[in-house]
FIPA-324617 format. One record per residue (C-alpha): residue number from 1; y, z, x. Coordinates in nm, 3 decimals. Each point is the difference from the previous one (the first is absolute). Example, Ala and Ser with C-alpha at 12.3 -4.5 7.8 and 13.67 -1.06 7.14 Angstrom:
<recs>
{i:1, v:-0.450, w:0.780, u:1.230} $
{i:2, v:0.344, w:-0.066, u:0.137} $
</recs>
This chain:
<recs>
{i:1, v:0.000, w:0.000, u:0.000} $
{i:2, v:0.323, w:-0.102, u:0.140} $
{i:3, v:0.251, w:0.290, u:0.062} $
{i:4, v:0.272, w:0.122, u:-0.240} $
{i:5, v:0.318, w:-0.028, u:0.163} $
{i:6, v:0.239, w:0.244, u:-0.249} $
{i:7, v:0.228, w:0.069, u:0.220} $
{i:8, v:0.190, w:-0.112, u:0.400} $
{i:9, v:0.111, w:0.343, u:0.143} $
{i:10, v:-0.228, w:-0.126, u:0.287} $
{i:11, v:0.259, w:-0.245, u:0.085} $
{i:12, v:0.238, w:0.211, u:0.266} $
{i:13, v:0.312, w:-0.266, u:-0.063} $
{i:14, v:0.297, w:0.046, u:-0.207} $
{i:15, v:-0.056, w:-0.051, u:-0.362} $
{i:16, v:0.248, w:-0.297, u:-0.146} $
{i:17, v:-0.135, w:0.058, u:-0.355} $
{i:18, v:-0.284, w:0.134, u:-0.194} $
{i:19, v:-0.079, w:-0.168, u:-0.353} $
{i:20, v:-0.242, w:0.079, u:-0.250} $
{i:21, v:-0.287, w:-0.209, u:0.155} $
{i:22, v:0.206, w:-0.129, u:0.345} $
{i:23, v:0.101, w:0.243, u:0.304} $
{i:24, v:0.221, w:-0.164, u:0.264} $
{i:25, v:0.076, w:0.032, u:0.301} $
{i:26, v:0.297, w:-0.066, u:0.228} $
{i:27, v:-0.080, w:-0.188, u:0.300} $
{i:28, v:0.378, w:-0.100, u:0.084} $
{i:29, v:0.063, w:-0.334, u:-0.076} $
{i:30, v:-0.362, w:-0.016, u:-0.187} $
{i:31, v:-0.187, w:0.175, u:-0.239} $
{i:32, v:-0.357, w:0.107, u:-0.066} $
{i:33, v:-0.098, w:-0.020, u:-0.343} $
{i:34, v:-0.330, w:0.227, u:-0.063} $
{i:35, v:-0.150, w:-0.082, u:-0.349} $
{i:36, v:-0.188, w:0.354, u:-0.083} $
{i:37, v:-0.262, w:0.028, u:-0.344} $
{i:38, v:0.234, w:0.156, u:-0.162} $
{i:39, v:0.061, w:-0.093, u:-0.381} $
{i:40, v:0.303, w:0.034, u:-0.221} $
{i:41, v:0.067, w:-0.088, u:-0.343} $
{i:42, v:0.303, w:0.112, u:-0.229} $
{i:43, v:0.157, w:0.073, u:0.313} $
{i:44, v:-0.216, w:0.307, u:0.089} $
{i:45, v:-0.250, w:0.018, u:0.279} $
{i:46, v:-0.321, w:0.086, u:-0.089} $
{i:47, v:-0.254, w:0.267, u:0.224} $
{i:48, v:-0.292, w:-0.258, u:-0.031} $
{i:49, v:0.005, w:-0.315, u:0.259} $
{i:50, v:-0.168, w:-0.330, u:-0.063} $
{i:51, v:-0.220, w:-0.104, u:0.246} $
{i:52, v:0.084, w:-0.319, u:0.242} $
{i:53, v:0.313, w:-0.056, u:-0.259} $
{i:54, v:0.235, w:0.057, u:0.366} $
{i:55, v:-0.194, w:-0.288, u:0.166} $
{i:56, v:0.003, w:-0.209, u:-0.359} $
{i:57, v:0.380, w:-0.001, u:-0.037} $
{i:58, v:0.058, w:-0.044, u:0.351} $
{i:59, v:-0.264, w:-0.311, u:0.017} $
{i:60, v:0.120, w:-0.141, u:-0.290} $
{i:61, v:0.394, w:-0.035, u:0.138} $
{i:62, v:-0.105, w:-0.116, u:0.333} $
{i:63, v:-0.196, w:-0.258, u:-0.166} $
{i:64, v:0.284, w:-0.146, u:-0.231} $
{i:65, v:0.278, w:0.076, u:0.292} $
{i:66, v:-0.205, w:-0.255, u:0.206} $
{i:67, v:-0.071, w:-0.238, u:-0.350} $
{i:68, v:0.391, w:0.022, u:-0.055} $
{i:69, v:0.135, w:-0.076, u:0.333} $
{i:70, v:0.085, w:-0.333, u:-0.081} $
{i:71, v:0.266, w:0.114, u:-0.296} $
{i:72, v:0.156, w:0.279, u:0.185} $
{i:73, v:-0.038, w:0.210, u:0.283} $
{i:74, v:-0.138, w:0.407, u:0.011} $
{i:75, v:0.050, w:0.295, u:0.188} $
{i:76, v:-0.387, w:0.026, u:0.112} $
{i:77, v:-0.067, w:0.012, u:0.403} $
{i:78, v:-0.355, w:0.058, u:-0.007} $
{i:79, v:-0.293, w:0.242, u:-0.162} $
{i:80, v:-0.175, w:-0.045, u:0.337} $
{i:81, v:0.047, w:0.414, u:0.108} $
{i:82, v:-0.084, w:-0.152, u:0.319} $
{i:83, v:0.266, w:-0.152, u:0.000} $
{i:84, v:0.229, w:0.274, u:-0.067} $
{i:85, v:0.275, w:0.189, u:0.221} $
{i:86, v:0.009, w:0.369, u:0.125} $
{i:87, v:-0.392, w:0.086, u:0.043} $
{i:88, v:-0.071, w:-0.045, u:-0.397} $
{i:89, v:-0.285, w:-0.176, u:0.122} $
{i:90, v:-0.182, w:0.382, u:0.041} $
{i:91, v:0.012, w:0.028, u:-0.408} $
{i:92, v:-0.183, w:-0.363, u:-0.007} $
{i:93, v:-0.275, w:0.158, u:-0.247} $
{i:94, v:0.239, w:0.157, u:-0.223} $
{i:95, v:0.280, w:-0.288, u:-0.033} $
{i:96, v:-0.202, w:-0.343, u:0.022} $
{i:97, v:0.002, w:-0.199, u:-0.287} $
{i:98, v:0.247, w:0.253, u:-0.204} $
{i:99, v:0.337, w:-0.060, u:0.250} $
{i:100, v:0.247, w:-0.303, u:0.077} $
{i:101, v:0.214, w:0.010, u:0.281} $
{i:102, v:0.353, w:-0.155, u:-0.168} $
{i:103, v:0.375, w:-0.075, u:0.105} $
{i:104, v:0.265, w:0.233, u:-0.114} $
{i:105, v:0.192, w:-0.179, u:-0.258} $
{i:106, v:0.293, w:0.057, u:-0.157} $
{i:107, v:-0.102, w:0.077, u:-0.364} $
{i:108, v:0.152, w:-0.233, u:-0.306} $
{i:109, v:0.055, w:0.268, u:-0.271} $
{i:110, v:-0.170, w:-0.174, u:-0.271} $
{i:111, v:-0.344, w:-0.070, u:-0.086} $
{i:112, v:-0.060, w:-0.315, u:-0.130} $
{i:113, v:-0.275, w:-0.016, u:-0.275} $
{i:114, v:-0.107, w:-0.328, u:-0.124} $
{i:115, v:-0.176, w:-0.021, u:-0.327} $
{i:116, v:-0.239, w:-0.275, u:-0.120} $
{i:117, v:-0.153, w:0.139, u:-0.253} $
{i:118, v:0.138, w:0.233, u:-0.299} $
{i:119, v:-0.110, w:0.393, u:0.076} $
{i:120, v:0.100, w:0.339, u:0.124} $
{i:121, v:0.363, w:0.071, u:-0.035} $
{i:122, v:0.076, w:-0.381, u:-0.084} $
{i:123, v:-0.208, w:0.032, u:-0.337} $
{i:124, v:0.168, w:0.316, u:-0.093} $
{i:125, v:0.336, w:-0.170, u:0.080} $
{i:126, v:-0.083, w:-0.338, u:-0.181} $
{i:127, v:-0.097, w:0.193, u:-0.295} $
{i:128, v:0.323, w:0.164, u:-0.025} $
{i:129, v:0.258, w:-0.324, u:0.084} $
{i:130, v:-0.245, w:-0.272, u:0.043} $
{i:131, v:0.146, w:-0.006, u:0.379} $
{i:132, v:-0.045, w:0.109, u:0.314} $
{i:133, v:0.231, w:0.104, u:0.228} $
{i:134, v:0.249, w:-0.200, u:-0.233} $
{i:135, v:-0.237, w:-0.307, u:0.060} $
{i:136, v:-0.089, w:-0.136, u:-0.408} $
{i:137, v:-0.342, w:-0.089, u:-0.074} $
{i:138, v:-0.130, w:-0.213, u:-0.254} $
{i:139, v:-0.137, w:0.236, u:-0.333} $
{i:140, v:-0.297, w:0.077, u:-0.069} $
{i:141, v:-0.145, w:0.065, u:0.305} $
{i:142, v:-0.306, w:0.282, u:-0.005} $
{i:143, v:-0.093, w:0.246, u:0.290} $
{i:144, v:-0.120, w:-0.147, u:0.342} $
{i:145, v:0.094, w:-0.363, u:-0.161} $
{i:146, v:0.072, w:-0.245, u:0.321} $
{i:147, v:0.377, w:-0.051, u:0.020} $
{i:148, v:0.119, w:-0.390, u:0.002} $
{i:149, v:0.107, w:0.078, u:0.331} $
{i:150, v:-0.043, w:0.261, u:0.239} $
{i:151, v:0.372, w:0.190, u:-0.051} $
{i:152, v:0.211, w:0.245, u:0.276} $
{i:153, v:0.077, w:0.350, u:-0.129} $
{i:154, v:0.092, w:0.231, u:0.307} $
{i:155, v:0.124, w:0.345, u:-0.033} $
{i:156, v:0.234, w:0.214, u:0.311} $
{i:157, v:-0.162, w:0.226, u:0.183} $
{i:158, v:0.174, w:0.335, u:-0.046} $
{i:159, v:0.006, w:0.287, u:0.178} $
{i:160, v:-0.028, w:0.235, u:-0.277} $
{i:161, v:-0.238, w:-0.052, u:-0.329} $
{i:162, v:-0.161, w:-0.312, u:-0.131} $
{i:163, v:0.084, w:-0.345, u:0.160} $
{i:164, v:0.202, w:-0.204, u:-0.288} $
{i:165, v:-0.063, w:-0.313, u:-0.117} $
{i:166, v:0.252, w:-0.262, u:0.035} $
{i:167, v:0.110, w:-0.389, u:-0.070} $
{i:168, v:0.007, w:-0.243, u:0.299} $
{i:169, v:0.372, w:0.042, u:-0.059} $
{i:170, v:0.012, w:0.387, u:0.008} $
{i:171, v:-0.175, w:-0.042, u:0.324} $
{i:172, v:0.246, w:-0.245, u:0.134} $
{i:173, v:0.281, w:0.274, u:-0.075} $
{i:174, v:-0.182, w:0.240, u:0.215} $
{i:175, v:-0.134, w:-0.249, u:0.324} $
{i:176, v:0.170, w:-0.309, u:-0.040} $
{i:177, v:-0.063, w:-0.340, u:-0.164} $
{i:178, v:-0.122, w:-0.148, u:0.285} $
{i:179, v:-0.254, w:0.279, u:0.121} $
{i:180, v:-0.117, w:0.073, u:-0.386} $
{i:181, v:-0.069, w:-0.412, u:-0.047} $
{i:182, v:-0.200, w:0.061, u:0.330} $
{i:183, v:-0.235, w:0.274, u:-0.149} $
{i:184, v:-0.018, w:-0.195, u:-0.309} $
{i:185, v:-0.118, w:-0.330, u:0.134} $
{i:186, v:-0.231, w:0.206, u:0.277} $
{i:187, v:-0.166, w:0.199, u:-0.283} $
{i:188, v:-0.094, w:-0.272, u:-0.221} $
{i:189, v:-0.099, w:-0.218, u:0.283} $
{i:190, v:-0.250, w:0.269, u:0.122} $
{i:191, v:-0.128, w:0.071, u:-0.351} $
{i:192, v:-0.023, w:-0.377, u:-0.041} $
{i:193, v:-0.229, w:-0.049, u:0.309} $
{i:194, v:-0.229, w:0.329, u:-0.055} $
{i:195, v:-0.025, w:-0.072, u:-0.377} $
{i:196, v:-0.175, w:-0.328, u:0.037} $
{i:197, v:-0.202, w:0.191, u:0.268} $
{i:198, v:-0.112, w:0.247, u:-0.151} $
{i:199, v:-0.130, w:-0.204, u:-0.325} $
{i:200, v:-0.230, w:-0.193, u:0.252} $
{i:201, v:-0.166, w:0.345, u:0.014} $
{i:202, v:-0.025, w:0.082, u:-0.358} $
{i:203, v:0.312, w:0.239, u:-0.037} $
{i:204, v:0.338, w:-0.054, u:-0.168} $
{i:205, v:0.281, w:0.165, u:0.190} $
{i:206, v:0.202, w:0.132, u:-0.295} $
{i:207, v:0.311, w:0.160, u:0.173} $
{i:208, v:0.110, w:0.124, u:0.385} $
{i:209, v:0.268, w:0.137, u:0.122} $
{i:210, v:0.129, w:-0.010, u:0.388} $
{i:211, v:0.238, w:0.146, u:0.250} $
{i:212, v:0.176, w:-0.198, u:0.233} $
{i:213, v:0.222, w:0.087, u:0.336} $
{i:214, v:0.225, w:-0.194, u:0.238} $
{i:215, v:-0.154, w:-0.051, u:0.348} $
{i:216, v:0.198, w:-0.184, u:0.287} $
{i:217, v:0.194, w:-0.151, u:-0.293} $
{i:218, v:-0.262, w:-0.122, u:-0.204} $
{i:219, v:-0.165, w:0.155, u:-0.316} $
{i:220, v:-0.374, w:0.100, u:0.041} $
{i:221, v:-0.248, w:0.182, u:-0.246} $
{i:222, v:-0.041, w:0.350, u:0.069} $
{i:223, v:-0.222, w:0.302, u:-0.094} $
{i:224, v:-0.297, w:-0.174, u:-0.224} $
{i:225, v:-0.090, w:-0.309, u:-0.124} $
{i:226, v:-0.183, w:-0.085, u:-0.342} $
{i:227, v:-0.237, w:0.337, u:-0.022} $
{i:228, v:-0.157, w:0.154, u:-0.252} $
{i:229, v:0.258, w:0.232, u:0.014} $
{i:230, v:0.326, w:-0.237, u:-0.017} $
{i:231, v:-0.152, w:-0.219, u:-0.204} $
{i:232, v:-0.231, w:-0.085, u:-0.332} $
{i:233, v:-0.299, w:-0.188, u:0.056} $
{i:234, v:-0.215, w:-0.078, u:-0.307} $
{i:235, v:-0.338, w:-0.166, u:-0.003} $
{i:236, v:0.029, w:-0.363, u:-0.106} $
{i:237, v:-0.326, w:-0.020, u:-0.161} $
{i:238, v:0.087, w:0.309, u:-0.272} $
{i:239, v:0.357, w:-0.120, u:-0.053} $
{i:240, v:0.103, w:0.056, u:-0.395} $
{i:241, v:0.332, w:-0.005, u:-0.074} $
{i:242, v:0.098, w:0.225, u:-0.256} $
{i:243, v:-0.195, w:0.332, u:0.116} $
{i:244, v:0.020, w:0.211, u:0.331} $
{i:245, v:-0.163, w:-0.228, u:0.310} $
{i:246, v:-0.297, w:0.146, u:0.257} $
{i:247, v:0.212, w:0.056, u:0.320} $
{i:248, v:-0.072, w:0.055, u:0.333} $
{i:249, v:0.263, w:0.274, u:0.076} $
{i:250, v:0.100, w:0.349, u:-0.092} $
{i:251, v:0.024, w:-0.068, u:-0.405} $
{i:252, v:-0.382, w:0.114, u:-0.008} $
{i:253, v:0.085, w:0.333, u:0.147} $
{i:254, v:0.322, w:0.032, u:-0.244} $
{i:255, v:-0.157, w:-0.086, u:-0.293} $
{i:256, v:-0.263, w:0.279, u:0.099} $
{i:257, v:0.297, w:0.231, u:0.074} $
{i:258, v:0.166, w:-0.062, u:-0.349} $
{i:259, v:-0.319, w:0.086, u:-0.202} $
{i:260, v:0.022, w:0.394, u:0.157} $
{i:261, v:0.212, w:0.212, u:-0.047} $
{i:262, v:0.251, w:0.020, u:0.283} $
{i:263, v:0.369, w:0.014, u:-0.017} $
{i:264, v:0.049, w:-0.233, u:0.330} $
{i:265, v:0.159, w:0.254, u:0.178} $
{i:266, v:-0.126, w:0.172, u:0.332} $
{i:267, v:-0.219, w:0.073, u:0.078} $
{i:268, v:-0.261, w:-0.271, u:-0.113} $
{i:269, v:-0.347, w:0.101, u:-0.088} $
{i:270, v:-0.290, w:-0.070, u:0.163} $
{i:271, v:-0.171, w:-0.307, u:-0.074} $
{i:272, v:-0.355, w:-0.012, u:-0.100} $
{i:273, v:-0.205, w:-0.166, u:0.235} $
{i:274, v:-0.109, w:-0.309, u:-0.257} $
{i:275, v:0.374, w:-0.102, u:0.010} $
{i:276, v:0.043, w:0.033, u:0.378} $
{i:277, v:-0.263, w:-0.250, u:0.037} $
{i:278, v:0.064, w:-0.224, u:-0.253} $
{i:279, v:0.406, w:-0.001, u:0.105} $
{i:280, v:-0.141, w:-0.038, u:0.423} $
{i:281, v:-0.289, w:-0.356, u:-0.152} $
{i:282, v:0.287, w:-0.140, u:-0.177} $
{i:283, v:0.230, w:-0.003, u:0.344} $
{i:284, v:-0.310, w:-0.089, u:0.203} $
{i:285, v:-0.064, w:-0.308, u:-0.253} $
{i:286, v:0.345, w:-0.078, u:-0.029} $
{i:287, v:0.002, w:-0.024, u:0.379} $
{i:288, v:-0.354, w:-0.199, u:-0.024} $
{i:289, v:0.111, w:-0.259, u:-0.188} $
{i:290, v:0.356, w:-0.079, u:0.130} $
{i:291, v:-0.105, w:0.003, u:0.352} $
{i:292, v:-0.398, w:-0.085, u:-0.008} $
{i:293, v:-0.056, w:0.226, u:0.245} $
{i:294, v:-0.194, w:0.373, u:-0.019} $
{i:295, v:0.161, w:0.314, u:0.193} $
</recs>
């Protein structure tokens, strides 16, 4: 059984951020990005971690980083610990396959969602205005119906509370017409190219949402790329409009969490041991069928 990685303090380096399910580290003008087994949903970390979901996420952005290249650049160096700076090669066992070596960027503060499909927040929205993000759709339109085409509804990132959603011209007040056309036409491109990609391997990507940064000048992808955590990946072959879809990311292990009774507020309760493994095979097959490889 591979080894449970929930949490870095083995890492002697200065700490640049710790997220729910990411701990980085400052390496000066890089930054090592440790993906632990950690799992998070309604914004609350729960005790249980998944196994090989670290090496899952991780695997899965390398792979579309490299598939993507063409469209736009990324902050990834290498996952090759070998390869890494300052004697990190000594925690080989621990960090291969679950760590990327990256640029420091200079964080955009949006995050750029694209939506192809009608669900989540967008349904809820549609429902009530029959737009997103002040973007009108045509009526009618039932839950997880596809969109006639893929549409751009970021939100800022704030430092405080919720992220808000905004229009492509709400975003241009805050960044700039120029930079906010950039993230637009990036975003849709990408979704474009991994869309078609991932249908060729029985999945419909439904939504995604990125984060970009500047490097030398130029804007690159940053943090991760189309994973079952920033994005909604339903099984082609069960598709029904009109009803909830089988995805391969965390909506099994909400929909579990909403039929218990827990206020989703810290701390979370422990998870039986049926949903840990059924939340850790849908990552692994997510990651099995995207990339065609095994971990």
């Amino acid at each position: 059984m591979a080894k449970l990685i929930g949490n870095t303090d083995f890492i002697d380096m200065p700490v640049f951020i710790k997220g729910k399910v990411r701990d980085v580290y400052d390496l000066g003008d890089k930054l090592l990005i440790i993906v632990t087994d950690r799992i998070s949903a309604f914004d609350v970390i729960f005790p249980n971690l998944i196994p090989n979901k670290g090496k899952v996420l991780n695997s899965i952005s390398e792979f579309w980083f490299n598939y993507t290249s063409d469209i736009i650049g990324n902050h990834m160096i290498t996952t090759d610990v070998s390869k890494y700076p300052s004697g990190l090669s000594k925690f080989k066992e621990e960090l291969q396959g679950r760590s990327m070596l990256v640029n420091k960027v200079d964080m955009v503060k949006a995050e750029c969602i694209v939506r192809g499909y009608l669900e989540g927040s967008g349904l809820k929205e549609y429902n009530n205005t029959g737009s997103i993000c002040q973007i009108k759709l045509p009526s009618g339109l039932k839950q997880a119906d596809k969109l006639p085409e893929p549409i751009f509804t970021p939100s800022t990132k704030e430092n405080e509370g919720h992220d808000i959603n905004v229009s492509i011209e709400g975003l241009s007040d805050k960044i700039g017409v120029e930079l906010a056309t950039q993230l637009r036409d990036a975003s849709i491109a990408l979704y474009n190219k991994v869309s078609a990609y991932a249908e060729s391997k029985g999945l419909i990507l439904a939504d995604t949402k990125f984060e970009f940064g500047m490097f030398n000048g130029k804007l690159v992808v940053a943090d991760e790329m189309f994973t079952p955590d920033s994005s909604r990946f339903w099984d082609k072959n069960e598709y029904e409009p009109g009803r909830a879809q089988k995805s391969f990311d965390k909506q099994y292990l909400r929909e579990y969490l909403e039929s218990i009774t827990w206020d989703k507020q810290p701390p979370a309760p422990v998870l039986p041991e049926e949903i840990v493994e059924k939340t850790a095979s849908k990552y692994m097959d997510a990651y099995e069928r995207i990339t065609g490889k095994k971990i």
